[in-house]
C-alpha positions as CSV (number, residue, x, y, z in Angstrom):
1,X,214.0,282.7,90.1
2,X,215.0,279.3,90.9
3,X,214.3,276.4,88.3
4,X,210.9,275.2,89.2
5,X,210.8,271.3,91.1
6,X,208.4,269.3,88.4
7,X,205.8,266.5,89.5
8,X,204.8,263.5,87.7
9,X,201.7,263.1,85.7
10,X,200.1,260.6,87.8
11,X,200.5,263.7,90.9
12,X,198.8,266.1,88.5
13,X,195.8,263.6,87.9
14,X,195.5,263.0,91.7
15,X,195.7,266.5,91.8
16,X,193.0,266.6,90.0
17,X,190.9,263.7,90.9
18,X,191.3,264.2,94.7
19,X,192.1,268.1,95.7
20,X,190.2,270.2,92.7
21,X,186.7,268.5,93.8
22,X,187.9,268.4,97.7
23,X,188.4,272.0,97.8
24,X,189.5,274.2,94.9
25,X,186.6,273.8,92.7
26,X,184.4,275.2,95.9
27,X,186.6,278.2,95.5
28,X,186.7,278.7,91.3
29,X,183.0,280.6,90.6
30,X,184.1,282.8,93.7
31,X,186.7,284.3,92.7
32,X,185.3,284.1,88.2
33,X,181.8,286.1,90.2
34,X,184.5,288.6,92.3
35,X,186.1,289.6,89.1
36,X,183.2,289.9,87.4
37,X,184.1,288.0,84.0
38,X,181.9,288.4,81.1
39,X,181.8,287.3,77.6
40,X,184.0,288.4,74.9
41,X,186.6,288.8,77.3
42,X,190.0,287.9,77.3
43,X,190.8,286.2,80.9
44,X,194.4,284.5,82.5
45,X,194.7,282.2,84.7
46,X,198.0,282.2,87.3
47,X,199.1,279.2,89.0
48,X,197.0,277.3,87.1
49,X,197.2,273.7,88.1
50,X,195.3,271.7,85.8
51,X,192.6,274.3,84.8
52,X,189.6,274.4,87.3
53,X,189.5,278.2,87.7
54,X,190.6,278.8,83.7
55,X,187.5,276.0,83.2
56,X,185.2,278.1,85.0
57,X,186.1,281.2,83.3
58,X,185.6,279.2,80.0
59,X,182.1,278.8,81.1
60,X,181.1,282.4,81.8
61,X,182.7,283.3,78.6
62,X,180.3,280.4,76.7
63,X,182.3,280.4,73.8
64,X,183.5,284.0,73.3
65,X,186.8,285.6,74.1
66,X,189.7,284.0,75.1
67,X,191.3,281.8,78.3
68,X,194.5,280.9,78.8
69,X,196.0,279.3,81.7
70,X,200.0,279.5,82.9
71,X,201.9,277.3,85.4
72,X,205.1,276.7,86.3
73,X,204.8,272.5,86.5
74,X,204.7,270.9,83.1
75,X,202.6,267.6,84.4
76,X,199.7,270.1,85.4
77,X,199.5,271.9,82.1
78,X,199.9,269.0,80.7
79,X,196.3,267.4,82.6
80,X,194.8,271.2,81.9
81,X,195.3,270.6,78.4
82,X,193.9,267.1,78.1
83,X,190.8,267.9,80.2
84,X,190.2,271.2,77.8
85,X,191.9,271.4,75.0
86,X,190.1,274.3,73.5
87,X,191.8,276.3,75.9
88,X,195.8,278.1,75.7
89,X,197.9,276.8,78.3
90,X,201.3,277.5,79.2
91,X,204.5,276.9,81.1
92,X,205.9,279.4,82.4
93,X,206.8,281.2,85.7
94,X,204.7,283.7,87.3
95,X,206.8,286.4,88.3
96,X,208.0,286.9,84.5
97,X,205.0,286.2,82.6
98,X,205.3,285.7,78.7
99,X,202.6,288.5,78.0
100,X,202.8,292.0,76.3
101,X,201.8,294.7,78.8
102,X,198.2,295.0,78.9
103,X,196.9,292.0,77.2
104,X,193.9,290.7,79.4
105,X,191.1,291.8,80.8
106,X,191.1,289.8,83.9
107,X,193.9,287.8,85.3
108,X,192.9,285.6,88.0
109,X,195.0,283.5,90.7
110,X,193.6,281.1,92.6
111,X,195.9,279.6,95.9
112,X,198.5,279.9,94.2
113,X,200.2,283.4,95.6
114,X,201.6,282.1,98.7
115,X,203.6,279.2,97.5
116,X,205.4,282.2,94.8
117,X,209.1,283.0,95.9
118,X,208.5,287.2,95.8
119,X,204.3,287.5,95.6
120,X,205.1,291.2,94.7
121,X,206.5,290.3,91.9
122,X,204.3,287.9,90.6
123,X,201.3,290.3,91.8
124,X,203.8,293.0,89.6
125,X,203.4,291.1,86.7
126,X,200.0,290.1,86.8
127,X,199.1,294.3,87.1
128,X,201.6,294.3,84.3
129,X,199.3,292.3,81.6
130,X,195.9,293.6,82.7
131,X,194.3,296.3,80.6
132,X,194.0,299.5,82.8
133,X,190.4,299.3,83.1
134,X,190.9,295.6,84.3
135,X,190.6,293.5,87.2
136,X,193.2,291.2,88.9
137,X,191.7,289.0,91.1
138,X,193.5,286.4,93.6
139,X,192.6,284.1,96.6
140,X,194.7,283.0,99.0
141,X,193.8,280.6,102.2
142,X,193.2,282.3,105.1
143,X,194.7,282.1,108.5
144,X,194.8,278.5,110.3
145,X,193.5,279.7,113.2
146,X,190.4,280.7,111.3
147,X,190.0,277.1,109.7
148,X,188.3,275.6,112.5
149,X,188.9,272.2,110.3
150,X,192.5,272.8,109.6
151,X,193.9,274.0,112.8
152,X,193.2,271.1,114.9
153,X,195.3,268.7,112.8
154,X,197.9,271.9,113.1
155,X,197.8,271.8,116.9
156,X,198.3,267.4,116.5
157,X,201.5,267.7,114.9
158,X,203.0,270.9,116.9
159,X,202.6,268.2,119.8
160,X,203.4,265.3,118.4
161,X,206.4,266.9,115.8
162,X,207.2,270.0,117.0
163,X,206.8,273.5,115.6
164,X,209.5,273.5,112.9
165,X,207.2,270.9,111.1
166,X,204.2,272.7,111.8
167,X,205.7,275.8,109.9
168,X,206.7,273.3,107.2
169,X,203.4,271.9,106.3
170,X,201.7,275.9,107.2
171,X,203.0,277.2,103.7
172,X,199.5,277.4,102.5
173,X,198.5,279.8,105.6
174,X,201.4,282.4,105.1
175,X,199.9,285.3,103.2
176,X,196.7,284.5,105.5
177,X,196.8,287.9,107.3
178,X,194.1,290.1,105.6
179,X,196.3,293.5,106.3
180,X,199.3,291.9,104.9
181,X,197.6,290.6,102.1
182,X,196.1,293.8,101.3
183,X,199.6,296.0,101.7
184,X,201.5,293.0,99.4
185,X,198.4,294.3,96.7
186,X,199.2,297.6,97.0
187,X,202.9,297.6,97.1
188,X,202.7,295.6,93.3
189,X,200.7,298.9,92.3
190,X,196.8,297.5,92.2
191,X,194.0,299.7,93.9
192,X,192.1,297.0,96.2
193,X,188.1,297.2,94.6
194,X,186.4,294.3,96.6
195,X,187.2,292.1,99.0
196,X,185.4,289.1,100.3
197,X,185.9,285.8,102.7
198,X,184.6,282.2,101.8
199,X,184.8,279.8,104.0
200,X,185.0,276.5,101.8
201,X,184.8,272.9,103.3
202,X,187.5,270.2,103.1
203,X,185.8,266.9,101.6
204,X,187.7,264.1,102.3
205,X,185.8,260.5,103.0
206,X,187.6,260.0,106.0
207,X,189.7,261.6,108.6
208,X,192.3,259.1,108.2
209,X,192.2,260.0,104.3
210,X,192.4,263.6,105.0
211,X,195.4,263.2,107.3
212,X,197.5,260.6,104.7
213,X,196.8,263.6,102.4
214,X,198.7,265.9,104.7
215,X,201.4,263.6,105.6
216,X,202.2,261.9,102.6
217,X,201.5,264.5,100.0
218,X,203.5,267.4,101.9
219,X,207.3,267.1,102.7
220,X,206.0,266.3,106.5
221,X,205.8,262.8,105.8
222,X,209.5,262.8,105.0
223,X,209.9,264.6,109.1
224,X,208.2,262.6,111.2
225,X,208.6,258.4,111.9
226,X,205.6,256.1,111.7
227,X,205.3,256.6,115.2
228,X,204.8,260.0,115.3
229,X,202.5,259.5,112.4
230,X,199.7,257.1,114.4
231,X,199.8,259.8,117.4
232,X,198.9,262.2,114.8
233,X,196.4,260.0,113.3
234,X,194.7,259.2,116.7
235,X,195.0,262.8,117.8
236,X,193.2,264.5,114.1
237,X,190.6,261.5,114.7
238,X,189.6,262.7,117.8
239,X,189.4,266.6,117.3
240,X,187.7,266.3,114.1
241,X,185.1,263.9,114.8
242,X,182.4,267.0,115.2
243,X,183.1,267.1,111.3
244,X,182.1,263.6,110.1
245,X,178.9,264.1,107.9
246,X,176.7,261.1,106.7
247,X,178.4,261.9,103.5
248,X,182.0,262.0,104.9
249,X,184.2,264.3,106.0
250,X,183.6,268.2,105.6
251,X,186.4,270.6,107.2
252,X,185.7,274.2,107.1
253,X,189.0,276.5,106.0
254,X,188.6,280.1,105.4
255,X,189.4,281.7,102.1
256,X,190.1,285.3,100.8
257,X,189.3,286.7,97.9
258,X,190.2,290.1,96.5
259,X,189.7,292.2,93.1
260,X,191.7,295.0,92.2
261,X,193.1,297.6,89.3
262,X,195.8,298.9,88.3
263,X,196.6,302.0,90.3
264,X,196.0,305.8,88.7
């Protein structure tokens, strides 16, 4: 696989301090209840980002077993580590992981799959370090047309930008299709066990915060000129008003999560 772009520190802790308690800490004890983890067991987290799902797992395990997180981008290990340092965290690359065969008794991924150059490979690997009797348990965003919060904002910049930047920013929605997902699970040699849909909210204060996020932390913002930007502004501003709360800003996006085993 190609060498692995890297982010700085600071991105990581935004990361952290912005999109884990915006969204993917919503997701965490969903996919930790789907694959059922229990004390005394030894659990991996793919994709890790800076820990919330390995965090989570911690918790269930309340002090027994063993957690370990793996990602590819050394500034969010790096935050992982600082925030729980009782925990094993590596770098390393998904679709190779640095595991003997059959070492954990869950591995868990959390939206992580779809940004993977080959998810069969990755999903290979993760059915590769599971003990047979295990469970491998992923999420992945669902698709943007099911995100009644997202897909709005989508529709802005297909007029305002064009479709070629719409697929650009979509990234997150590509393994979104349940039927795909669930053939991409098989084809890595895992027997599907439970499936299940959460549809999580987007908490941003603002729309105009929500939208910077989308610009500016995506490679869109590098596509589109400022003028392009304040149509798409006025545009997500408009459509999502029906999604300001007294408390902010709370855009539903659909989620699926799914548990399997390793096949025979």
């Amino acid at each position: 696989m190609p060498a692995p772009f890297q982010i700085s520190i600071e991105a990581a802790e935004a990361y952290e301090d912005q999109f884990v308690p915006a969204l993917f800490a919503e997701w965490a004890p969903e996919l930790v209840d789907l694959a059922d983890v229990r004390p005394a067991q030894s659990v991996l987290d793919v994709g890790c980002g800076t820990g919330i799902v390995a965090r989570t797992a911690a918790d269930r395990l309340d002090g027994s077993g063993r957690v370990v997180g793996l990602d590819q981008l050394e500034a969010m290990v790096t935050v992982a580590g600082r925030l729980r340092p009782d925990l094993e965290w590596y770098v390393g690359d998904a679709h190779d992981l640095p595991f003997e065969d059959g070492t954990f008794d869950r591995v868990l991924s959390q939206a992580a799959l779809m940004f993977m150059d080959a998810p069969q490979k990755a999903l290979a690997e993760m059915a590769r370090v599971v003990t047979n009797d295990g469970t491998v348990a992923i999420q992945v965003v669902g698709r943007l047309q099911e995100s009644p919060g997202l897909y709005p904002f989508a529709q802005a910049v297909e007029r305002h930008a064009g479709r070629d930047s719409v697929e650009l920013w979509a990234t997150y929605f590509r393994l979104g299709d349940p039927d795909q997902l669930k053939a991409l699970v098989e084809s890595a040699g895992l027997e599907i066990t439970a499936t299940r849909i959460h549809v999580a909210k987007v908490r941003v204060p603002s729309i105009d915060a929500y939208v910077a996020a989308e610009v500016e932390s995506t490679p869109l913002g590098d596509q589109i000129s400022d003028e392009v930007y304040d149509r798409i502004r006025a545009d997500a501003n408009r459509d999502l008003a029906p999604f300001i709360t007294e408390q902010g800003v709370a855009l539903p996006i659909e989620g699926h999560l799914l548990a399997a085993r390793p096949a025979g």
